[in-house]
C-alpha positions in Angstrom: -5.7 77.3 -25.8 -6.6 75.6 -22.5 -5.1 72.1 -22.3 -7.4 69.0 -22.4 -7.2 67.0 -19.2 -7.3 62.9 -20.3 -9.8 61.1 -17.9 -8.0 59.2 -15.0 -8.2 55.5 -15.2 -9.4 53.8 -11.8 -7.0 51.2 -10.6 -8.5 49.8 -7.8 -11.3 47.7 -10.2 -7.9 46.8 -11.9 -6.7 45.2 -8.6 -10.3 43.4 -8.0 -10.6 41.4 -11.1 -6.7 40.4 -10.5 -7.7 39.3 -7.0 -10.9 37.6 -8.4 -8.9 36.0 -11.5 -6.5 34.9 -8.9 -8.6 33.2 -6.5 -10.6 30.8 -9.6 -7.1 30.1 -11.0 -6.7 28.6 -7.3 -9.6 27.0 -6.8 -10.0 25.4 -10.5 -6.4 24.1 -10.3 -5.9 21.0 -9.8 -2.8 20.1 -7.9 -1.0 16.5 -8.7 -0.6 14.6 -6.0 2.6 13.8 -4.4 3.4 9.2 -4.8 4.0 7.7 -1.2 3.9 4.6 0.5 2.2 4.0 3.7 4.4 1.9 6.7 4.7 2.2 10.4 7.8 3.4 11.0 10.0 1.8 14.8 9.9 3.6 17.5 13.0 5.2 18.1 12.9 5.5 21.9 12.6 1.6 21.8 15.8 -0.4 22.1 15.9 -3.2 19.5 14.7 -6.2 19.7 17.6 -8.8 19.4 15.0 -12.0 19.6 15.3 -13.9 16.2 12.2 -14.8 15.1 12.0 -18.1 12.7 9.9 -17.2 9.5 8.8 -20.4 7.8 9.4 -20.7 4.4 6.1 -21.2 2.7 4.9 -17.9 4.7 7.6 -15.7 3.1 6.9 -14.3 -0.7 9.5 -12.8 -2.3 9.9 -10.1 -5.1 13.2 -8.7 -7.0 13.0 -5.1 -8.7 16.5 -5.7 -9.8 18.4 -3.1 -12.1 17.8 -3.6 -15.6 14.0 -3.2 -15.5 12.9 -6.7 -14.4 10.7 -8.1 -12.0 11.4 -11.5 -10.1 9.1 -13.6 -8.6 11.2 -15.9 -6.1 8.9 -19.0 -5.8 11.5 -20.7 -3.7 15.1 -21.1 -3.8 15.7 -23.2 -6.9 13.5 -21.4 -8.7 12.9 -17.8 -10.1 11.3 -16.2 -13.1 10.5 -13.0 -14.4 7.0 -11.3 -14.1 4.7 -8.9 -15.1 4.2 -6.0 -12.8 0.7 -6.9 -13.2 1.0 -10.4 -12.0 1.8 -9.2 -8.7 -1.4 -8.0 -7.5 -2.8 -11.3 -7.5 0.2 -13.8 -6.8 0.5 -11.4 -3.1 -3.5 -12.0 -2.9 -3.2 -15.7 -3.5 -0.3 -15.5 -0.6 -2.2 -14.0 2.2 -5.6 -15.2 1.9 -4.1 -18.8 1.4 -5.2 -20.1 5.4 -3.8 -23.5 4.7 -3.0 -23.7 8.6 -2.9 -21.3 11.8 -1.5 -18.5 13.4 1.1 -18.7 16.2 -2.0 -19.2 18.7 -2.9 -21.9 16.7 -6.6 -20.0 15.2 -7.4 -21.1 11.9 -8.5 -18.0 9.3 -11.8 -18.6 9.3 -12.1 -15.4 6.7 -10.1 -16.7 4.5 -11.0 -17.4 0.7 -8.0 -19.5 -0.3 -6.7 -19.2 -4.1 -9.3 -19.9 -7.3 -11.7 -21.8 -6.6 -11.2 -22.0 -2.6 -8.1 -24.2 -2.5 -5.7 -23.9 -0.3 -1.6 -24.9 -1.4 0.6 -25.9 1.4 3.5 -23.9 -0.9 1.8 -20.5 0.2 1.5 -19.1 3.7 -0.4 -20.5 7.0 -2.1 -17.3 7.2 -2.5 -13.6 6.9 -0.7 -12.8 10.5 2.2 -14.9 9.1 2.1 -14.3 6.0 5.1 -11.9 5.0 6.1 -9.8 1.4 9.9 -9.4 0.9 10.7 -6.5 -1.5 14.4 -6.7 -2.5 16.0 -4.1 -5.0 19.6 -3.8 -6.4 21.1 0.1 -6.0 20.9 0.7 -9.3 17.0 -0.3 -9.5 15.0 2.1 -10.9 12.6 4.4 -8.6 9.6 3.9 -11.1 10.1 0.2 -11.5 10.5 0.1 -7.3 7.0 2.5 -6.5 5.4 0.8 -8.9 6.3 -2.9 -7.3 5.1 -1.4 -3.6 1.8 0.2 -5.7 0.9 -3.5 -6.8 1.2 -4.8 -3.1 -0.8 -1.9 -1.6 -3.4 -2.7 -4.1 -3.6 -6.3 -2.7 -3.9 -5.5 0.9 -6.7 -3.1 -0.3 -8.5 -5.4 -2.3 -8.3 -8.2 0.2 -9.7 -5.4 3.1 -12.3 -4.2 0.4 -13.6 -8.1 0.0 -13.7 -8.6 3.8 -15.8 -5.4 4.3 -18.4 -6.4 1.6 -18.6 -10.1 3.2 -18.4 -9.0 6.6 -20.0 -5.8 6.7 -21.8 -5.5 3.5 -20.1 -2.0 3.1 -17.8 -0.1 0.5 -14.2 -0.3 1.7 -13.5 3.1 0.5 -16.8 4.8 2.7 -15.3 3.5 5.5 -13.9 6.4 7.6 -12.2 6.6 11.2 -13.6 9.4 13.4 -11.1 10.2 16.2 -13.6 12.1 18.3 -15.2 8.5 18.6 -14.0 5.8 20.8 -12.2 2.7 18.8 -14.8 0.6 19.4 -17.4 1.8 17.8 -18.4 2.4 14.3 -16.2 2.7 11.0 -13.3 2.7 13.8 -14.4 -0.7 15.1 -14.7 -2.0 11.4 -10.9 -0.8 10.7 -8.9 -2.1 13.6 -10.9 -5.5 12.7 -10.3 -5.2 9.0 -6.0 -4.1 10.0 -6.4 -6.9 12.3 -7.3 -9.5 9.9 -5.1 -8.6 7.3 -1.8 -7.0 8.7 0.7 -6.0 6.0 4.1 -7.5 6.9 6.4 -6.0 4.1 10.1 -7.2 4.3 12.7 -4.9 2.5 16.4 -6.3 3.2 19.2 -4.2 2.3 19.8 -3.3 -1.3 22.3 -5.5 -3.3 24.8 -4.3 -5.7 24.0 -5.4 -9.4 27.3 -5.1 -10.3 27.9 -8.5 -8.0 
């Protein structure tokens, strides 16, 4: 009796639907995006600068993300309390859109919008080129508690840019794109180095402290 021969089974279809499987998995993934802060690192190849530069204390706001979970608003040397991480948005806002004075070349911020209702205190800074954030953590602090105190004061500087755009340029911050194959002058690039320009972050971050002190 002659022996039945089973039908062969084509793998090369096999290997296109993996390959086609494959490629949607890819594309309808979504991939979770990495946290980081944005600053302009020294240049190494620079010696350092030795001059001491005198920081006035109104234009100096200061935050503490110490080790057990709190935050610290330092409103000035006598007194501290503790804060919301919400709070923080709007007390660094109030800070650098204050104008109360001048900058070093003695220009008054003529862009400014001062706190609620347009007043400006003589507590909070002279103006955005002076004003400075001071970030100080304890080694024990937790790294949630610390991104999350940097993610409130990059949310400022971006809402203070965003309101300056609308005013200015009656445009959506976020629309605003550079394009390097055009010069810096023109454009969306003209619109960010006036918009960095206006509103330059100065973050301090001295070095850690020991809790257990």
């Amino acid at each position: 009796m002659a022996r039945k021969e089973l039908p062969e089974v084509n793998a090369s279809s096999l290997a296109d639907i993996a390959f086609l499987l494959l490629t949607f998995f890819l594309i309808a993934t979504s991939m979770d995006k990495q946290e980081g802060i944005q600053r302009q690192l020294p240049d190494l190849t620079k010696p350092p600068d030795q001059t001491t530069i005198k920081v006035e204390q109104q234009n100096a706001i200061e935050f503490v993300a110490n080790a057990y979970g709190q935050i610290l608003y330092i409103e000035d040397p006598d007194k501290i309390r503790q804060i919301n991480i919400k709070e923080v948005k709007n007390l660094v806002m109030e800070h650098v859109d204050n104008g109360s004075a001048t900058d070093a070349d003695g220009n008054p911020c003529t862009w400014c919008q001062g706190g609620p209702d347009g007043q400006r205190s003589a507590l909070l800074s002279d103006h955005p080129k002076s004003a400075i954030v001071s970030i100080k953590f304890d080694k024990g602090t937790n790294w949630s508690d610390y991104m999350a105190l940097q993610g409130e004061i990059e949310a400022a500087y971006t809402d203070l840019k965003a309101s300056y755009v609308k005013r200015t340029y009656n445009r959506d911050w976020n629309m605003v794109v550079a394009d390097p194959s055009k010069p810096e002058n023109t454009g969306d690039n003209a619109i960010i180095i006036d918009v960095d320009s206006k509103y330059p972050k100065l973050i301090a971050e001295p070095k850690p402290t020991d809790s257990s002190n």
